[in-house]
C-alpha positions in Angstrom: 46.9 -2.3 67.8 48.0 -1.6 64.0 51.8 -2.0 65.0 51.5 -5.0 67.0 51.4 -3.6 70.5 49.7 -5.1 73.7 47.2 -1.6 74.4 46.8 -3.0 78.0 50.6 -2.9 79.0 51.2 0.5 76.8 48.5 1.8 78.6 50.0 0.7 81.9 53.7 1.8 81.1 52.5 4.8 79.2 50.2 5.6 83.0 54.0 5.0 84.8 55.6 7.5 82.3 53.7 10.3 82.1 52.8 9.7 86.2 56.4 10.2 86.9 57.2 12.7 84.5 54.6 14.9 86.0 56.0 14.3 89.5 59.3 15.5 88.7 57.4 18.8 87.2 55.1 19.8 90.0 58.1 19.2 92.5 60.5 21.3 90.7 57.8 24.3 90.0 57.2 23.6 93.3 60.3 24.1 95.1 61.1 27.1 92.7 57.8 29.0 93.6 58.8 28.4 97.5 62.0 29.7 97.1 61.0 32.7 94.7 57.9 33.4 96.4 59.1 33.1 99.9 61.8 35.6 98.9 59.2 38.0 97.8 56.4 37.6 100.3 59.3 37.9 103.4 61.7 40.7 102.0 59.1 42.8 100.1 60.1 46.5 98.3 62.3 45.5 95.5 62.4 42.3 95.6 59.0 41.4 95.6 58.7 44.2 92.5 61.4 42.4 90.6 60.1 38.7 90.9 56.4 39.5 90.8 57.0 41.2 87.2 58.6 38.5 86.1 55.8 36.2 87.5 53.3 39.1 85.6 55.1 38.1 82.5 54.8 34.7 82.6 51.5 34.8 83.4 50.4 36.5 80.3 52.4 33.7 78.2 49.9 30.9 77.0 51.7 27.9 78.0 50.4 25.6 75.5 51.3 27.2 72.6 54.6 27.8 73.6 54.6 24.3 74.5 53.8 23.4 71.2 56.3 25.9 69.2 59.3 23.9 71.6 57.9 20.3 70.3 57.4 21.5 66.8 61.4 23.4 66.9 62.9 20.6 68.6 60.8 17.9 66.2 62.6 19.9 63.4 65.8 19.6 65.1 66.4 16.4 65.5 66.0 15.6 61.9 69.4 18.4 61.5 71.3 18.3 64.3 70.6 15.3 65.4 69.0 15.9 69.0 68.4 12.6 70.8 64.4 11.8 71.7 65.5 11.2 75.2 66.8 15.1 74.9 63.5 16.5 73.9 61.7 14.9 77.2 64.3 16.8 79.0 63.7 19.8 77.4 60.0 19.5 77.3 60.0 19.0 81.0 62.1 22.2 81.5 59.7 24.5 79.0 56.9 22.8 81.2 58.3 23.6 84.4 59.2 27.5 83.6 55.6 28.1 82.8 54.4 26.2 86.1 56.2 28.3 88.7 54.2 31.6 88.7 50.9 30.2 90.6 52.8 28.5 93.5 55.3 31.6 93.8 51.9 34.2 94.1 50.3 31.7 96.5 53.4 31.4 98.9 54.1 35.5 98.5 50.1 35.6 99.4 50.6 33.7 102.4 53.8 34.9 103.8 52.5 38.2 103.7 49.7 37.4 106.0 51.8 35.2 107.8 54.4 37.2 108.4 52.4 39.3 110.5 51.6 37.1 113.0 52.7 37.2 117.2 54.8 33.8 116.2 57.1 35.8 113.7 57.3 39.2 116.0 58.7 36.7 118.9 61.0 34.8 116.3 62.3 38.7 115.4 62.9 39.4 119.7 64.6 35.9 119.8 66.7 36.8 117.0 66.3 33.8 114.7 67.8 34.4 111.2 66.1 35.0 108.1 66.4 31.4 106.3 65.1 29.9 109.7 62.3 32.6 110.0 60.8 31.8 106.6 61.9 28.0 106.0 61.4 26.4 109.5 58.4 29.2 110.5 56.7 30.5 107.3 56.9 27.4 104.9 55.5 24.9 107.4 52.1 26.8 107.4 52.1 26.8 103.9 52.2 23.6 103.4 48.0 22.4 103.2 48.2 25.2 100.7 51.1 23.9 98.8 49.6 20.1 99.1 46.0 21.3 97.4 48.2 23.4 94.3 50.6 20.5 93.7 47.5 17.8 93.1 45.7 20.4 90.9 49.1 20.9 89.3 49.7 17.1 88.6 46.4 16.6 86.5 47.0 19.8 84.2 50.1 18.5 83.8 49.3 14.9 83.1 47.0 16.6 80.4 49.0 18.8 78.8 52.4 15.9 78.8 49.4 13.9 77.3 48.4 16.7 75.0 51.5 17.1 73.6 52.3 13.2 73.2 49.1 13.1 71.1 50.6 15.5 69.0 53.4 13.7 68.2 55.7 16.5 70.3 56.0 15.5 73.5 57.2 11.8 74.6 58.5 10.4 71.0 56.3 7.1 70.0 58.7 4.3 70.7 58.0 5.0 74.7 54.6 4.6 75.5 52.4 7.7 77.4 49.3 8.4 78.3 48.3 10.6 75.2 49.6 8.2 72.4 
C-alpha cells in the first residue's frame, strides 16, 4: 500500500486483532448480563425494577454515537495529556462493553422468569438448595442455547462497529493493524 505495508499480512493480523478484541467484549457483556439479569429474572419486585430501568436507559442510548464522541474525546486527549494508544483500546472496549450488556441481561431475565416456574425449581425449593445454586447450576444451564445464539450475533456487530470505528481513525490507532483500516 502507500506506506509500504504487505495488505495480505495486515489484513491477516488486523482479522487476529479485531477477532480477539471482540471476544473479550461479548464475553464480558456476557457474563455481566447473566449476572444482572439472572439477579432480576430470579429475585423480581425491586430488584428487577432497579436494573431493568437502568437496562431501559441504556437502551435508548445510540451506541455508535457515543462510541464515536469517546474516540473523538480520547483522540483529543492524547494530544494533552498524553493518553497512551494502547489506553484508548482499553477504553474503547469498556464504552463498547457498557452499551452491550442490556440485550443479554433482558434475554436471561426473560428466561428465568419462565424458567423459574418450572416442577425442577419447585423441587430444588423442597430440597432446600440455596439461591446461587438455584440460579447458577439450575437456571443458567438452560439458558445457555440462548446465550450461545446472542453471543455469535453479538460478535459480528461488534466486529463491525470495532471496524467502524478503526476506519474512522478512533478506534484501534493505525500503527496496529484491524479489520476497518
Amino acid at each position: 500500500d502507500k506506506d509500504g505495508y504487505d495488505i495480505l499480512t495486515r489484513l491477516m493480523y488486523g482479522g487476529r486483532l479485531s477477532l480477539l478484541l471482540s471476544f473479550l467484549v461479548v464475553v464480558v457483556y456476557t457474563v455481566l448480563g447473566i449476572i444482572l439479569g439472572g439477579l432480576a429474572g430470579y429475585f423480581g419486585g425491586w430488584v428487577d425494577m432497579v436494573i431493568m430501568r437502568i437496562v431501559d436507559v441504556l437502551n435508548c442510548i445510540p451506541s455508535l454515537p457515543i462510541l464515536l464522541i469517546v474516540g473523538a474525546i480520547f483522540d483529543g486527549l492524547k494530544s494533552t495529556i498524553g493518553i497512551s494508544d494502547d489506553v484508548r483500546i482499553y477504553i474503547m472496549l469498556g464504552a463498547l462493553t457498557l452499551l452491550s450488556w442490556p440485550g443479554t441481561a433482558r434475554l436471561v431475565r426473560g428466561q428465568i422468569l419462565f424458567l423459574r416456574e418450572q416442577e425442577y425449581m419447585v423441587a430444588a425449593d423442597a430440597l432446600g438448595f440455596g439461591v446461587g445454586r438455584k440460579i447458577f447450576k439450575h437456571l443458567v444451564p438452560n439458558v445457555m442455547p440462548q446465550l450461545i445464539v446472542s453471543m455469535t450475533l453479538g460478535l459480528g456487530g461488534t466486529i463491525l462497529t470495532e471496524a467502524s470505528l478503526s476506519f474512522l481513525g478512533l478506534g484501534v490507532p493505525p500503527y496496529l493493524a484491524s479489520l476497518g483500516q
